[in-house]
N, C-alpha and C positions, 0 to 999 in steps of 0.2 A: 539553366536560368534560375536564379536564387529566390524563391516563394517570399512573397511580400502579403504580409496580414491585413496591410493597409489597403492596397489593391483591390485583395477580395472584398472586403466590407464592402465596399465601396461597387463591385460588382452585384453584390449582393441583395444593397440595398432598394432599387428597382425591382429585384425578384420577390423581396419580403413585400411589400408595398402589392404587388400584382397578386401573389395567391391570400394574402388579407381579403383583399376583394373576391377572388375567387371563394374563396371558403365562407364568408358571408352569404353567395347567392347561392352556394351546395346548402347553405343552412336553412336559407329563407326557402328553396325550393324542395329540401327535403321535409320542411315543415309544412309545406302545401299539402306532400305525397304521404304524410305519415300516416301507416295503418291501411293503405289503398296502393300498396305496390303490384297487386294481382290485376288491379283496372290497367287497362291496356286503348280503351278507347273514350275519349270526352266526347258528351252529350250536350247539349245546347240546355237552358231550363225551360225553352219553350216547347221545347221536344221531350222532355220529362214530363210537362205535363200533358202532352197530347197522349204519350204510352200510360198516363195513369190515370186518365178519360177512357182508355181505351182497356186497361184491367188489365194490362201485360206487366205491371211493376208487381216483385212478388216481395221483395224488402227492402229496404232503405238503412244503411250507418251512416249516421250521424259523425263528422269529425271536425275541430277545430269551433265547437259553440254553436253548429249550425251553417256556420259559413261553405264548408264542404259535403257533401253527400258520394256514396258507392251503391249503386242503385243496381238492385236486381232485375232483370227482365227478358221478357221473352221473344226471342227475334224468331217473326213469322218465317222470314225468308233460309231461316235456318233448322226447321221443324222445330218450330218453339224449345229451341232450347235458350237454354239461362244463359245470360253474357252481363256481365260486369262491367259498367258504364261509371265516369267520375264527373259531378256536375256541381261546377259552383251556382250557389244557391242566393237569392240577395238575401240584403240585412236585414230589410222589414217586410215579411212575410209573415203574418200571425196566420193565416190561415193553412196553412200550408200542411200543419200538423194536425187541423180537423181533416182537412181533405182524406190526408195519409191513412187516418183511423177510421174513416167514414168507406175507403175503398178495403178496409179490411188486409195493409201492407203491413207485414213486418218492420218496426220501427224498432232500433235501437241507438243509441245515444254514445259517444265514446268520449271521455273527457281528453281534453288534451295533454299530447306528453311533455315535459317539460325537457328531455333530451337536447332538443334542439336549442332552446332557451337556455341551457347549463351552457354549451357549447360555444352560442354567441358570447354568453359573458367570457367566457375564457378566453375566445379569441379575439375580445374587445379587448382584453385586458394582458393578452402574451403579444400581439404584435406593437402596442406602446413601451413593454417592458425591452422586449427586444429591439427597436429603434431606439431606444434612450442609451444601454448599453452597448450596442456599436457605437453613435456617437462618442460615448465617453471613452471608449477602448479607441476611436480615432484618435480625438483631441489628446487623450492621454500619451499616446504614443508622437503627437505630431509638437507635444509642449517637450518631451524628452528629446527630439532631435534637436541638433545643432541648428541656431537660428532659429528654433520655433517658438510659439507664440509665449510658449511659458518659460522663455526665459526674459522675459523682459521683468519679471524680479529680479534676476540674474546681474542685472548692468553695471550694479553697483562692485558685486565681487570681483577679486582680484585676476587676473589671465597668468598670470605668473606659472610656468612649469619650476614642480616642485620635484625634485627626488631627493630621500631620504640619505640614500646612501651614492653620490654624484657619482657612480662610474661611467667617466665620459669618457675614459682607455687612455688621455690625454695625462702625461704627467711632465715635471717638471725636465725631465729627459728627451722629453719629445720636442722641449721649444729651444730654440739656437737662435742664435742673433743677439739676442738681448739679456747679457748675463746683468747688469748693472741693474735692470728692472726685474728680474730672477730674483736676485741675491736682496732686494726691498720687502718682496712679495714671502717671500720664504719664513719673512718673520709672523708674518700673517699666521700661515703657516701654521708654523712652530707656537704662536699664543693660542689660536684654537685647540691644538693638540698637548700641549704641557705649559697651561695659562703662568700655572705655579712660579716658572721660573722668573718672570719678570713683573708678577706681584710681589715678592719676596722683596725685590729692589725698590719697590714704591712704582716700577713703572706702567704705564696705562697704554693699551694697545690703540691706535687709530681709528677713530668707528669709522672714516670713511677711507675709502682710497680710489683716487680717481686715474686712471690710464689717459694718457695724450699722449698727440701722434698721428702721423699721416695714413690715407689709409693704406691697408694692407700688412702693416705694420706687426700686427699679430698680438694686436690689445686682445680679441675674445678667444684666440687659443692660449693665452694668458690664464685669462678666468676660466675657459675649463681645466685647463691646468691645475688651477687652484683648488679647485673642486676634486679632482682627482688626487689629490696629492691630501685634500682635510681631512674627508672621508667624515661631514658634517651635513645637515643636511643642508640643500641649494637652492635656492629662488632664483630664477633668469626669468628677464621679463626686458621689452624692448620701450623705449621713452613712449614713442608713438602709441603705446596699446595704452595707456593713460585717458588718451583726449578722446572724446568722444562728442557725438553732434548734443547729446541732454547736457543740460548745467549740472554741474556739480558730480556728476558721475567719475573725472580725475582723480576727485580727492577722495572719494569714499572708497574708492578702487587701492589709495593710496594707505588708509585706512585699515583698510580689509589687507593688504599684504605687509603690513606689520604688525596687526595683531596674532596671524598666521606667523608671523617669524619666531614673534615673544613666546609664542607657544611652544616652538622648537628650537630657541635658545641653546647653546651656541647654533648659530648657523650664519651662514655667508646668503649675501642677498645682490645679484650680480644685475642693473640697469645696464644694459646696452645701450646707446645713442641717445645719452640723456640732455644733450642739447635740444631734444624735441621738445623736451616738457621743460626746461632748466635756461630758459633763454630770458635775457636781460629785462625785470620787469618796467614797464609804462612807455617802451622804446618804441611801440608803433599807435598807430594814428588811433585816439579818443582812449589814451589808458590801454593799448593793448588789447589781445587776445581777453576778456576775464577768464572763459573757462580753464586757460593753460595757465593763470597765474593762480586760480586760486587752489591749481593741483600743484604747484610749487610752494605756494603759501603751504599746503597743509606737508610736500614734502620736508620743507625745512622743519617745519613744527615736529612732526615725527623722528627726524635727525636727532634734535638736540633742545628735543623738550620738556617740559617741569617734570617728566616720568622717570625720561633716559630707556635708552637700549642697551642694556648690558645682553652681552656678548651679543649683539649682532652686529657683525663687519657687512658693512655697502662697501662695495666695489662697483665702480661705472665707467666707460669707454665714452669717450669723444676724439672727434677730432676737430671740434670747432673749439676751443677753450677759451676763443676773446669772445663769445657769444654767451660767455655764460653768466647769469647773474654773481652778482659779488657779493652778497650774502649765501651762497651756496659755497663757495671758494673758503669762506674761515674756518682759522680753526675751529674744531668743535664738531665739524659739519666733515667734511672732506681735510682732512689735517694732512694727507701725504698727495703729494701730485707726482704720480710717477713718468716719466718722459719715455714712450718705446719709439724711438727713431729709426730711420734707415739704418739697416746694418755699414758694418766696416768691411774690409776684407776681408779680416779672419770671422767676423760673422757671416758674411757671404759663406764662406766656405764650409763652415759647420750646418748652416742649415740645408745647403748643398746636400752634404752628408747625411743630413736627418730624411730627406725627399727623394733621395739617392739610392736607398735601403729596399725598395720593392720595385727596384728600374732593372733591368739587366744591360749594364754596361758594358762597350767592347774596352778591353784594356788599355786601348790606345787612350780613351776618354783620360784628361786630364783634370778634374773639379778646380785646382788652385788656378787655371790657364781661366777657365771658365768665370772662377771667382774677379780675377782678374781684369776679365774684359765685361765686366757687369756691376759698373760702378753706379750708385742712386738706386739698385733693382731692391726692392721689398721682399721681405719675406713671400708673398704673394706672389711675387712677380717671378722670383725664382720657381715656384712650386709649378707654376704657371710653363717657366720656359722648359721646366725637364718634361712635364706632359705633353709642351708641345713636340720635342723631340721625339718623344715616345710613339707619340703618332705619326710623324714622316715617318718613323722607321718601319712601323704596320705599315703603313702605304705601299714602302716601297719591298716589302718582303723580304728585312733583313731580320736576322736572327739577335740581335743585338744594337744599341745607340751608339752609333760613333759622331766622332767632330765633325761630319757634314752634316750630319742633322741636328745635331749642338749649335752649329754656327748658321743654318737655316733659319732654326726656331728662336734662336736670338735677333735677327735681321726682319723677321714676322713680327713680334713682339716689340721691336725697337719702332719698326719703320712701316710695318703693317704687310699684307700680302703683296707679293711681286706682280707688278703690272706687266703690259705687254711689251715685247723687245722694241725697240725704236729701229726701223728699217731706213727712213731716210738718212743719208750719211750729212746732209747738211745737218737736220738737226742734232743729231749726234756731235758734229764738232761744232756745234754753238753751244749745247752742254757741258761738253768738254772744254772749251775754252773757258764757262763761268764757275766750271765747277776748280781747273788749277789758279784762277782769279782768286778762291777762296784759298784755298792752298798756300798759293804766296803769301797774299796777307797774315792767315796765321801763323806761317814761322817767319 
């Protein structure tokens, strides 16, 4: 079980609270007793003074200003030997010490010790210090955890995952399907890493470039791609982490994650799903959302404003692209729109090949048959159907995928899991009858 500091304190602090008290009444009670720890029995003072009527008290100490006495005397019932008796005394007794000198008792006087007095202050003064410093070692540590109290300065900074140097293991080798938005991104690329060559021309790279496309399509293994292949530093951050329930927190957020970029200049700064924050302004009831436009108002402004962003390329994913405002869309702002569409065949087939590399297939397996019969399937959906293969074939404890659990996991994926067999024969040939109705019609 992993020891938590906070815990203890927190156990602890009940027990500090308890011996305070305790060591208090050790202090006030050993200040009663000080100087008189040999008395072993209390005497009443009415019975002090009957034994010193009576000429059995042989001495008296004085402790504490008078307030206490240790009284010697002589107990009859013991052949008058000496017993040490402790007897509070009252406050206003002036006579008390002619009596004493008038019965001829040793009287001495003991001033009080200050011991106990030192010790209260100290323990007035260590149990507040120690209460103050656990609290602040809780709070301290409860404003460092995630969500706690002290990060509500925090609101405004950026969420954006940064790494300096993106090894996301993803390069441009790894993505299939889409050489046409490949061969777009590439230049990207190639101006982070040798700007030179198409300064020299006069030409200017795009600050922004935006991916569209359905999903699945393999818009953000694109941009890790991209990142893997710059070797610049990377900002990924999703539209949604922008909005938040305070005003104004969008844009300052927006703010804070480009002045963090300018700082690490060149670098790529990669929005996922920025139709969340990036959606058509004044289109819903009383002007819209404000807080989401005015984190768009400040996203445009930081796009392509009186500063500029040299060398930061935005790159963002959507797949809503008629939702998006049209002043985000101009040039200036997003200047290339790259389209990743459903693959073809031969891009079926290559990313077959890319998904296909850590599968162990039986030779019979044919990918182009496959490619083939898997027309409209996404990059996703393909990654999707060789796993689901993967798994009948665990199931059913073969050593390898073949085409029964190729054309299984296609028929899952297509048509969803296999229902129960139909045992009535009527219904069956009422099925059958509607399903070659359809038949005919299409050819």
């Amino acid at each position: 079980m992993k020891f938590s500091w906070r815990v203890a304190l927190l156990w602890a602090m009940p027990l500090l609270v308890i011996g305070f008290f305790l060591w208090q009444g050790a202090f006030s009670s050993s200040a009663v007793t000080s100087g008189g720890n040999a008395a072993t029995t209390r005497m009443s003072y009415g019975r002090f003074l009957d034994y010193l009527d009576a000429g059995r008290v042989t001495s008296v100490d004085l402790y504490e200003g008078g307030r206490t006495a240790i009284v010697e005397a002589r107990d009859l019932d013991l052949d008058n030997r000496l017993q040490r008796l402790r007897v509070d005394l009252p406050a206003n007794d002036p006579q008390l010490i002619t009596r004493l000198r008038e019965a001829d008792v040793s009287l001495d006087t003991h001033p009080p010790r200050n011991d106990g007095a030192i010790w209260g202050v100290l323990g007035n003064l260590i149990f507040p210090i120690l209460l103050i410093a656990g609290l602040f070692f809780l709070f301290r540590r409860s404003s460092n955890a995630p969500g706690g109290p002290g990060q509500a300065m925090n609101f405004g900074k950026s969420k954006a995952r940064f790494q300096m140097e993106a090894k996301t293991g993803i390069l441009f080798d790894d993505v299939a399907g889409v050489d046409e938005a490949k061969e777009e991104l590439q230049e990207v690329v190639t101006f982070l890493k040798k700007p030179e060559r198409f300064t020299a021309v006069g030409a200017r790279i795009p600050k922004g470039v935006l991916l569209v496309g359905p999903p699945g399509t393999g818009k953000t293994l694109m941009a890790k791609a991209i990142a893997g292949e710059a070797g610049v530093p990377f900002f990924s951050i999703s539209g949604s982490e922008f909005v938040e329930m305070f005003v104004g927190v969008g844009a300052s957020r927006v703010r804070d994650l480009f002045k963090k970029a300018k700082e690490n200049a060149p670098c790529i700064i990669f929005i996922d799903e920025i139709d969340a924050v990036g959606r058509q302004r004044g289109a819903g009831i009383g002007g819209g959302n404000d807080e989401r436009e005015q984190t768009l108002n400040q996203l445009l402004t930081e796009m392509d404003g009186f500063e500029g962003n040299t060398g930061i390329i935005i790159i963002a994913a959507t797949n809503r692209p008629d939702v998006l405002d049209s002043a985000l869309l101009r040039p200036g702002r997003f200047d290339r729109q790259v389209s990743v569409d459903a693959p073809d065949i031969r891009g079926r087939l290559s990313i077959l090949d890319v998904h296909a590399r850590n599968k162990k297939l039986d030779p019979s397996v044919s990918l182009e048959a496959i490619a083939r019969r898997t027309p409209g399937f996404t990059g996703a959906d393909l990654a999707n159907l060789l796993n689901e293969a993967a798994i009948l074939t665990a199931r059913r404890r073969k050593e390898a995928v073949t085409m029964a659990e190729i054309d299984d996991a296609v028929d899952r994926v297509v048509a969803g899991m296999e229902g129960t067999p139909l045992v009535d024969s009527k219904s069956k040939r009422l099925i059958a009858y509607h399903e070659v109705g359809h038949a005919m019609v299409g050819t």
